[in-house]
N, C-alpha and C positions, 0 to 999 in steps of 0.2 A: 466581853465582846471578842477581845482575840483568842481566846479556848473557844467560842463559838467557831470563830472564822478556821479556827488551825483542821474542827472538824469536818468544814462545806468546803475549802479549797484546796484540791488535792495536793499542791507542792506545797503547802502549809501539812495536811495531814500527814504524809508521807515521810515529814522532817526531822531530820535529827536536832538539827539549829536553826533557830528562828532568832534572828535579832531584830528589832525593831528601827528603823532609820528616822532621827527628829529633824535635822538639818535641812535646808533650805526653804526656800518661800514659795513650792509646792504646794497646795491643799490637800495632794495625796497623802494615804499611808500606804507608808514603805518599810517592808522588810527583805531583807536577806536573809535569805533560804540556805543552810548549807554552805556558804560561803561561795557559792555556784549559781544561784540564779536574783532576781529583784521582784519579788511583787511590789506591783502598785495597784490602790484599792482607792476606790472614786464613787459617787453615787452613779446607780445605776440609771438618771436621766442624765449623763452624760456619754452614754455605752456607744452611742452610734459615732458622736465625733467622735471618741475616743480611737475606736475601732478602726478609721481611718488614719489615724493617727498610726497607731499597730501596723495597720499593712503599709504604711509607708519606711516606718523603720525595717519591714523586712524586705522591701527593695533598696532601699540606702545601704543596707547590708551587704546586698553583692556588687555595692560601687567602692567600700571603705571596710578593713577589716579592725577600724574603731569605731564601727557603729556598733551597740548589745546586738544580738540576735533575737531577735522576738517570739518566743518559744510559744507561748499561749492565751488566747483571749477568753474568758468567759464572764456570765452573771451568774448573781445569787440573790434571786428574787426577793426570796424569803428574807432576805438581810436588806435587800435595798440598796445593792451593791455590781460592782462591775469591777472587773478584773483585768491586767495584763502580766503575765511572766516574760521575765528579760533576760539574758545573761546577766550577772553581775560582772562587774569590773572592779578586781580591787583596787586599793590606791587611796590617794585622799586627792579634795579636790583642789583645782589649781592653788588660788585663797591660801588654802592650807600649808600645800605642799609647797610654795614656793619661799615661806619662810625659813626655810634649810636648805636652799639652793642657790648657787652662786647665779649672777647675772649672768654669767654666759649659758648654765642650764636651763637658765629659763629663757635667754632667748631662744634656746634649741628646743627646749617644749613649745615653744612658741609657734618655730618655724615647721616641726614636724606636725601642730594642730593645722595652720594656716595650707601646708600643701595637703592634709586631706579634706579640709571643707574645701577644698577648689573643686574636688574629685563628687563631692556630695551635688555640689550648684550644675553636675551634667544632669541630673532630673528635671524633668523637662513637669512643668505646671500641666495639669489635667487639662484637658481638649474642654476649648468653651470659658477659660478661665480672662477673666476683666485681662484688659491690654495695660501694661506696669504703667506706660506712662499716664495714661488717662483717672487710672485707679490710684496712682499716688499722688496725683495732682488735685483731686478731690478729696482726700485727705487730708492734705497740704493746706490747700485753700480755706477748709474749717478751722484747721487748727489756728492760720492767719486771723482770722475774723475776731475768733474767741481770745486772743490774744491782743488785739487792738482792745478791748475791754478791760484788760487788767489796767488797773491805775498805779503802783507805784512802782514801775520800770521808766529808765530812763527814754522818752520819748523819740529823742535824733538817735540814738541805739538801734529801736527797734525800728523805728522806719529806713536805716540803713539793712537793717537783717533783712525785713520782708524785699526792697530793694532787692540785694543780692540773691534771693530765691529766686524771683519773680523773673529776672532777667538770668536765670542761668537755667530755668525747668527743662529749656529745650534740651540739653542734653539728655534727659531720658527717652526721647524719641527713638523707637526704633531697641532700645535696650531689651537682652533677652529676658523671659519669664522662665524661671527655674525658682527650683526648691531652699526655700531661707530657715536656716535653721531660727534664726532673730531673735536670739539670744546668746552668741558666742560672746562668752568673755571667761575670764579664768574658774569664775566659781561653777561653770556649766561642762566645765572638761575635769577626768580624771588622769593623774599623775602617781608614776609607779617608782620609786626609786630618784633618779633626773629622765625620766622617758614620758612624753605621751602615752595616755593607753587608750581614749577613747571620749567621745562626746556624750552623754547626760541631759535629760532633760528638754524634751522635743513637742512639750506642750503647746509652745508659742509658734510653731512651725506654722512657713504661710509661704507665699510664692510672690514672685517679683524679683528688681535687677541682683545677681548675687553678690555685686560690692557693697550694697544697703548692707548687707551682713556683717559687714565689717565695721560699721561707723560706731560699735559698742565701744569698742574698743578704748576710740580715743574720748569715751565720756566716761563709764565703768573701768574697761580694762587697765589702764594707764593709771589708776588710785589702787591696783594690787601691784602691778608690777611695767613699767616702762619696756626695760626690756622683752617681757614675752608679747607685748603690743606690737615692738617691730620686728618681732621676730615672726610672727604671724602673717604680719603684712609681705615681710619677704618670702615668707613660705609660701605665701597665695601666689606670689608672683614668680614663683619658681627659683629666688635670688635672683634674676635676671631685673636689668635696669627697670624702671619702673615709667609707666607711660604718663604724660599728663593730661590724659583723659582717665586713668584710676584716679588720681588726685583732684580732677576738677569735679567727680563723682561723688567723692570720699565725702570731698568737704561742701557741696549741696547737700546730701543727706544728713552733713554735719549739722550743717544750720538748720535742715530741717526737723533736725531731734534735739537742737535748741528749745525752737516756740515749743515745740509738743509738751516739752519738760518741765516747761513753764505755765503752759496751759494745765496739765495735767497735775502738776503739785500744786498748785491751788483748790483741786479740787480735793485733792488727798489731806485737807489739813497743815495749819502752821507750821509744823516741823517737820515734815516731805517738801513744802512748798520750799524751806530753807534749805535742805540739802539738795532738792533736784536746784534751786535757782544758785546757788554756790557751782555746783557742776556744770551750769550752762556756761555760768561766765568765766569758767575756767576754758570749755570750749573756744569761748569769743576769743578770750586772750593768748590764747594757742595758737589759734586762725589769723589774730593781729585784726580782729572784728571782720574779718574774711576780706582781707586783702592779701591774707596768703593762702593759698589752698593744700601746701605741705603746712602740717600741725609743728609749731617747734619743740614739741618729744620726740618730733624722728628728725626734723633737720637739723638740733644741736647737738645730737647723740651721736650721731654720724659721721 
């Protein structure tokens, strides 16, 4: 199949080096071209999202000079496929790279990822696009419902979580709608040396408030690396003092990607259900069950 492909896709034909990419939880295949560009190869009924997908990295392009450049889209019918070419970025990815990095480089990868997704969330959501608060709240509210169903959570727990949602939602009133990468955390950035090089991985890309984008952080981000979490955080927030209204955002979305986690690892199987529900209540106990809204892996580190 890939001697087929290296013959129908021109920067596969045209190659001197073709490596094959296995890593991450992608559906794509992925190769590096030449050490210069990234085919990603997808079914081709998924060409037309995809393709929007494409043109939006090549406008995030001229916001960020660590977004790929989006060099080429096509299909190949005949194979039943769809294509996009990327720059490549070398590097490995955070995950990786930060196990040979002192905590101060990875707060500085941190910081320098966090001041350019700030730079990505000036993309403004498509004309006509659902209003964040109304759209998150209906998401919200599902996930609530389907989680009053699960049986073996501690019960005054979760009627304090939905509590603390329920009476905090109003804050997204009025929040901008831009472009969420909703997948930042260290395995979706590439690291060159101790330097940022670039974001990765823009499948999950969606729109709504751009602080949602951060709340990975302290569920995922925070089990590779503490320090590039607030370093991140500071980078978004330019190092300048930090408002609490970022924090009282931070941590509603916080709790909201609690139940989700919980809703949704149960649907995943015993052993997802055990690691997302181990992640949530490290969440809780971070938040202090959300009577604090600073996480304490940034107020005792600090």
């Amino acid at each position: 199949m890939v001697r087929i492909m290296e013959q129908e896709i021109p920067f596969m034909r045209e190659a001197s080096s073709i490596k094959q990419l296995t890593k991450g939880f992608s559906n794509d295949q992925k190769f590096v071209i030449d050490d210069k560009y990234l085919i990603r190869l997808f079914p081709l009924e998924d060409a037309n999202h995809r393709r929007k997908e494409f043109d939006i990295i090549t406008k995030l392009s001229s916001l960020s000079d660590f977004v790929p450049e989006a060099i080429e889209f096509g299909t190949q019918e005949d194979l039943g496929l769809a294509y996009m070419a990327l720059s490549y970025l070398p590097g490995k990815d955070g995950e990786e790279a930060f196990s040979s990095l002192t905590e101060r480089e990875q707060y500085h990868v941190g910081f320098q990822a966090g001041k350019e997704l700030k730079k990505l969330h000036e993309y403004p959501a498509p004309e006509g696009t659902e209003l964040w608060n109304i759209h998150k709240k209906r998401k919200s509210d599902r996930y609530i419902e389907e989680l009053k169903l699960l049986e073996d959570l501690d019960t005054i727990m979760i009627s304090k979580l939905i509590s603390y949602i329920k009476s905090n939602e109003y804050l997204m009133d009025g929040r901008p709608n831009r472009f969420q990468h909703d997948d930042f955390h260290p395995c979706n950035i590439i690291v060159e040396g101790d330097n940022f090089k670039g974001f990765i991985d823009f499948q999950r890309m969606d729109w709504g408030d751009p602080i949602h984008d951060l709340q990975k952080l302290g569920f995922f981000g925070i089990k590779v690396s503490v320090p590039f979490s607030i370093g991140a955080i500071d980078g978004y927030n330019g190092g300048e003092e930090i408002s609490e209204e970022f924090w009282q955002l931070f941590a509603l979305y916080s709790a909201m990607h609690v139940v989700s986690s919980f809703v949704w690892g149960k649907k995943m199987g015993e052993e997802q259900y055990d690691l997302l529900s181990r992640y949530a209540m490290d969440v809780l106990r971070d938040h202090d069950e959300f009577r604090e809204i600073i996480p304490r892996w940034y107020r005792e580190i600090r």
